[in-house]
N, C-alpha and C positions, 0 to 999 in steps of 0.2 A: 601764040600760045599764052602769054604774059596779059594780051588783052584779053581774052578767053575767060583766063583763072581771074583778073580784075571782075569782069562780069557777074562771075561767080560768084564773088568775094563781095560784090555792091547789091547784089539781089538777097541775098542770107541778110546780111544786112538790114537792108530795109525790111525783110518779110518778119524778120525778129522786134523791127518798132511799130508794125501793124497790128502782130499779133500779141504783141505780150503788154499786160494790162496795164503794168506799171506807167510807159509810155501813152497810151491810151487815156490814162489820167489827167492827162497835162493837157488834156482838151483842144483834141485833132478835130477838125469839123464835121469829117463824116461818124465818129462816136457819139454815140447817145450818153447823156448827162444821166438821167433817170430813168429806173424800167420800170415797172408798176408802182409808182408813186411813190419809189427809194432812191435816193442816190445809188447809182450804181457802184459795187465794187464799196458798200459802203458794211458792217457787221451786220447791219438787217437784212443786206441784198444778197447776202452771200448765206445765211439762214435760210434764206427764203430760198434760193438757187438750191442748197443743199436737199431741200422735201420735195422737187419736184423727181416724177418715175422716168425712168433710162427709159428707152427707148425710140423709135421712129413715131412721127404722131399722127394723127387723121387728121387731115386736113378738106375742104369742101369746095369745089373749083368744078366752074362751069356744069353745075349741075346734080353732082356727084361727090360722095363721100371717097377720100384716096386715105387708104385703101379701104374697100366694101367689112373689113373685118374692124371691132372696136378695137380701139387704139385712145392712148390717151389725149389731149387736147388744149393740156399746158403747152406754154413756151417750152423750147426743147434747150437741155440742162448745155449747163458753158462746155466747152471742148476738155477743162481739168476735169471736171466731174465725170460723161462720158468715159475718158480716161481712166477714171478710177474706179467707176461700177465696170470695166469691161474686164479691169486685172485684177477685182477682188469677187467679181464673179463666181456662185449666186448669193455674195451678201449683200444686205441684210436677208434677201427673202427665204432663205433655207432655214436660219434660224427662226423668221415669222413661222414657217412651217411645221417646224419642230415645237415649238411655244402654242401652237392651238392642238398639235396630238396630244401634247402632256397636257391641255387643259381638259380635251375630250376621256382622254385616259383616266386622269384623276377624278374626274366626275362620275364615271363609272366604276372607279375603284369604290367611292363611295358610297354609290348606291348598293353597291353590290355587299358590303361592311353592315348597311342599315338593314339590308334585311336578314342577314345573318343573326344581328343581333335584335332583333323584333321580338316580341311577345306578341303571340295570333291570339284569335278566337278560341281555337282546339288545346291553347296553353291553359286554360281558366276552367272552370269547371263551371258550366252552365247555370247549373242551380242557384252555388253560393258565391261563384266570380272569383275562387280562389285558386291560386294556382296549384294546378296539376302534377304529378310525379314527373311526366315530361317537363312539365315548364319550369319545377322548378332546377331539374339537372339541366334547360337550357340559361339559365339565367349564371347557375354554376360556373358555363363553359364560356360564358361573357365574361367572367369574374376573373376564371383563369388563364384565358387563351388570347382574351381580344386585346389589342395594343392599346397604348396607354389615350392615345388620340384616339381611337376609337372604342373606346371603354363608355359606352352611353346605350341604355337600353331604352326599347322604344317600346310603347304598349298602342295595339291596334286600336283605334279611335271606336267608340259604340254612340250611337244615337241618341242611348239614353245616360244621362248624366250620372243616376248613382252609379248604375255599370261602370263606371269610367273613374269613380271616385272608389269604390270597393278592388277592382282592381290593382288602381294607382298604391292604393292600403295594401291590399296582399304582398305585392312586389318590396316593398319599402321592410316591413315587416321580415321576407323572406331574407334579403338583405341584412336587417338587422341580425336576424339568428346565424348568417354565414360571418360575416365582419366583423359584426359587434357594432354597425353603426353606418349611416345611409347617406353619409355625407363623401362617401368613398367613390361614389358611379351616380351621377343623373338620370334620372328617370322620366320622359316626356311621352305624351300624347303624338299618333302620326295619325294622318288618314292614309290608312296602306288596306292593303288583301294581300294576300300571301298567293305567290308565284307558283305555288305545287300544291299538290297532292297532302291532305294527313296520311300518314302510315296504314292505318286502318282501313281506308279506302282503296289504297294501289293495294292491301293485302287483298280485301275482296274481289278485285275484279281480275287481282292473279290467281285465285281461288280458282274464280267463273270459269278462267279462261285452259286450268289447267282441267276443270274436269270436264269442259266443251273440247275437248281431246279428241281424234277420233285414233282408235288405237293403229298401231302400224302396222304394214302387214305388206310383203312382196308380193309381188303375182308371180305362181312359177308351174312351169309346166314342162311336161318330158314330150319330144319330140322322136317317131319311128322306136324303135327296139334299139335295146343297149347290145341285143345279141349280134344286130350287124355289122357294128365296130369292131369285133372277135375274130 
């Protein structure tokens, strides 16, 4: 029994000075000195240990990729590391995850903000480029509703340049008469088109569509004599 537990007691042992690095420092001859052109166990080698991904790896043998699925292709991380992506398991990558929806998210918060706050073609009055009774209650509703980070109005880009400078005037101008002064909100050039419909237009083809109606009407009809129910 006594040799047994001695057994025991000399394998723990020795298995604690092969594996633990410290030991392995002191340059046993089957330890590698350098792994990819670091001392090992050295602050760069343990950086460098640290950015490689968890996992099983592909490796290519007699012919074949093991296993046929990608897999990554680094050296495979030290047994502490393994250890420690398996019990803080899935960080980092759940927060990587999280970090690219809120970037997708916010990007579309803002697109969606620009057009909000856009000045169109249908805001201007064709003739003199001035804004319109719509455009200028939207320009209003940027003044007083939009958030302070998103307090920027945007005027649709035109082809021809005084267009684009008589608008820029109108908007500045309107501005001026609401605030008292145009240094309050930004005013920029976009190349956008507007995502919907003017008013005027979904009226008219609710118009079309209401008097392309055809009126309603049941079909009914009386089956034998009511007198033979009696």
């Amino acid at each position: 029994m006594q040799s047994k537990l001695l057994q025991i007691l000399l394998f723990a042992f020795f298995s604690g000075i092969v594996v633990n690095p410290d030991t392995a420092r002191a340059g046993w001859p089957w330890e590698k000195k350098t792994d990819q052109g670091m001392k090992k166990y050295s602050p760069e080698w343990w950086s460098y240990a640290s950015s490689l991904p968890v996992g099983s790896r592909q490796n290519y043998r007699k012919g074949k990729l093991w296993p046929p699925q990608p897999r990554p292709t680094e050296p495979q991380q030290p047994y502490s590391h393994q250890f420690h992506a398996a019990h803080f398991w899935p960080h980092p990558y759940n927060e990587q995850d999280q970090c690219i929806v809120r970037v997708f998210e916010e990007a579309q918060i803002a697109q969606g903000w620009k057009k909000a706050t856009t000045l169109y073609d249908y805001h201007f009055d064709p003739e003199t480029q001035q804004l319109t009774r719509s455009g200028r209650q939207q320009l209003l509703w940027i003044i007083q509703h939009a958030h302070e980070q998103r307090r920027i109005t945007y005027v649709q880009l035109s082809t021809e340049r005084h267009i684009n400078e008589a608008r820029l005037a109108s908007v500045k101008q309107s501005l001026m008469d609401m605030v008292g002064n145009t240094d309050s909100m930004t005013v920029l050039l976009d190349a956008t088109s507007p995502v919907f419909r003017p008013a005027h237009e979904v009226d008219m083809y609710q118009k079309a569509w209401v008097e392309g109606m055809i009126a309603p009407h049941i079909p009914y009809s009386v089956e034998g004599n009511s007198s033979e129910g009696e």
